[in-house]
N, CA, C and O of each residue as an XYZ file, in Angstrom:
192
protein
N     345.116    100.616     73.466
C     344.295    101.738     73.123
C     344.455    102.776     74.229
O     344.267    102.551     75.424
N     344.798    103.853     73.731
C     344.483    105.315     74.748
C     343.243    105.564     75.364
O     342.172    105.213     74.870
N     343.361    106.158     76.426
C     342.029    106.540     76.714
C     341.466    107.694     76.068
O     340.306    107.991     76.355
N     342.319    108.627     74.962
C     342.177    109.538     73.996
C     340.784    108.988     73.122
O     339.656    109.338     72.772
N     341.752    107.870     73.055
C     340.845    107.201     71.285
C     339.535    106.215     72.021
O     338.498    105.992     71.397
N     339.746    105.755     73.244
C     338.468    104.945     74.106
C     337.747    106.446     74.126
O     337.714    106.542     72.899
N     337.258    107.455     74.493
C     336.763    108.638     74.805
C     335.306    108.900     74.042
O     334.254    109.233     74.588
N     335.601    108.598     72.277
C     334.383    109.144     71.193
C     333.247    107.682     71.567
O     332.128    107.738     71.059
N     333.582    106.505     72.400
C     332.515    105.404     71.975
C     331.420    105.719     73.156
O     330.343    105.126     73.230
N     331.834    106.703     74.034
C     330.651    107.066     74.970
C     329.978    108.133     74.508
O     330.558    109.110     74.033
N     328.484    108.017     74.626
C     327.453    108.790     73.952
C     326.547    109.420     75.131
O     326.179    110.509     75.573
N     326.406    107.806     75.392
C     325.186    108.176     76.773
C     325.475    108.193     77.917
O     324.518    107.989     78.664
N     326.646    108.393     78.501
C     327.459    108.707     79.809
C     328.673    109.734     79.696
O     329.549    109.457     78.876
N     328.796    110.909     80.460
C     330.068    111.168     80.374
C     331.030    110.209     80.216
O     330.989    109.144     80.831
N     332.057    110.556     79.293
C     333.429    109.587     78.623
C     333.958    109.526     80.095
O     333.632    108.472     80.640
N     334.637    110.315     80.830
C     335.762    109.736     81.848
C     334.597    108.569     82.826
O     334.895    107.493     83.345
N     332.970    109.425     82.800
C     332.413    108.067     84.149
C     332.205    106.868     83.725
O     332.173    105.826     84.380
N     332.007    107.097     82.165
C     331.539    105.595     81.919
C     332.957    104.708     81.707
O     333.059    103.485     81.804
N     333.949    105.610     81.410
C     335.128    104.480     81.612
C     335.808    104.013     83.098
O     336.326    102.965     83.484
N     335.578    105.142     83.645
C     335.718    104.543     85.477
C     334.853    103.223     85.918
O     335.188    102.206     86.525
N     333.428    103.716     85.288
C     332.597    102.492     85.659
C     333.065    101.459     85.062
O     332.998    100.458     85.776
N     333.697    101.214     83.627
C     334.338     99.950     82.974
C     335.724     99.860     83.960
O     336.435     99.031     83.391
N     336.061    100.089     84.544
C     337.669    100.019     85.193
C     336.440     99.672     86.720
O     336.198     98.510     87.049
N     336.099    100.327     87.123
C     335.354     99.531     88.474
C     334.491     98.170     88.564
O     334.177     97.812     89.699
N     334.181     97.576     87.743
C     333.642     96.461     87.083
C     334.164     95.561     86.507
O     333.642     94.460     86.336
N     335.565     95.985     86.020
C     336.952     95.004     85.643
C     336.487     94.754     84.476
O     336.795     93.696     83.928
N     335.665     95.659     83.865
C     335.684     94.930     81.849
C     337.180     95.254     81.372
O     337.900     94.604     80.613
N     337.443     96.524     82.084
C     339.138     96.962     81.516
C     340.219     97.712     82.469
O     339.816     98.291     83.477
N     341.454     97.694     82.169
C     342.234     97.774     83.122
C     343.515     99.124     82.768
O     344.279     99.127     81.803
N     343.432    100.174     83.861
C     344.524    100.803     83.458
C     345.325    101.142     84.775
O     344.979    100.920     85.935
N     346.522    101.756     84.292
C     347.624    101.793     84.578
C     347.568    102.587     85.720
O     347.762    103.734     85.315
N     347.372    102.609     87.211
C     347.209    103.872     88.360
C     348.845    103.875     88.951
O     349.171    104.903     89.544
N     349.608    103.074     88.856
C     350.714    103.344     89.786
C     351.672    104.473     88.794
O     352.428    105.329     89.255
N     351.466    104.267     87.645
C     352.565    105.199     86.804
C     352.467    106.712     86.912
O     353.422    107.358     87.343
N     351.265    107.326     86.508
C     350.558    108.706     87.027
C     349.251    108.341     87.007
O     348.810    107.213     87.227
N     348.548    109.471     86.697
C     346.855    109.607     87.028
C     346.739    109.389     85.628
O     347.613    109.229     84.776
N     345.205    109.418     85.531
C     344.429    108.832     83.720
C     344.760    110.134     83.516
O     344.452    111.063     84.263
N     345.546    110.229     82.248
C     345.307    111.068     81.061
C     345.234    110.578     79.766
O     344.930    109.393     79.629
N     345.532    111.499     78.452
C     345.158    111.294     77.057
C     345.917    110.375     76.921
O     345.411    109.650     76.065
N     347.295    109.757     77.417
C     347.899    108.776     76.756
C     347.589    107.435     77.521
O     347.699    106.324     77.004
N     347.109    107.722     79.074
C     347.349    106.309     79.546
C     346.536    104.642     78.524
O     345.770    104.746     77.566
N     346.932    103.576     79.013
C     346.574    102.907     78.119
C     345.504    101.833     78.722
O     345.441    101.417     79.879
N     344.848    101.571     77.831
C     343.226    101.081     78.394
C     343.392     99.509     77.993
O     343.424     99.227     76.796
N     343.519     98.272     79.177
C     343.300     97.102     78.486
C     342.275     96.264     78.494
O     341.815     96.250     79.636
N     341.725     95.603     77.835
C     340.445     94.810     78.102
C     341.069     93.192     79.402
O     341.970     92.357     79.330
N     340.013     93.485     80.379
C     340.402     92.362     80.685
C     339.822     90.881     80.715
O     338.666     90.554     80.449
N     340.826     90.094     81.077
C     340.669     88.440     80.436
C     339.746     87.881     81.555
O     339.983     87.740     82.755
N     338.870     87.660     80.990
C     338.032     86.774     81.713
C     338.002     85.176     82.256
O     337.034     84.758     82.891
């Protein structure tokens, strides 16, 4: 999943903080060595 299409499920937090906060908390995992977050990078859930 993009972080395009992850973006509409935040309501009650800005979209980019509440997905930083999911990436700082390790619910999900993206890609920092390739470039910076944009519309395409890709968002993974991670395995617990």
């Amino acid at each position: 999943m993009t972080v395009a299409e992850c973006l509409p499920a935040f309501r009650e937090t800005a979209a980019i903080a509440g997905l930083s906060s999911l990436v700082l908390h390790r619910f999900v995992t993206v890609n920092l060595d390739e470039a910076r977050i944009g519309p395409e990078t890709m968002v993974r859930r991670c395995c617990a």
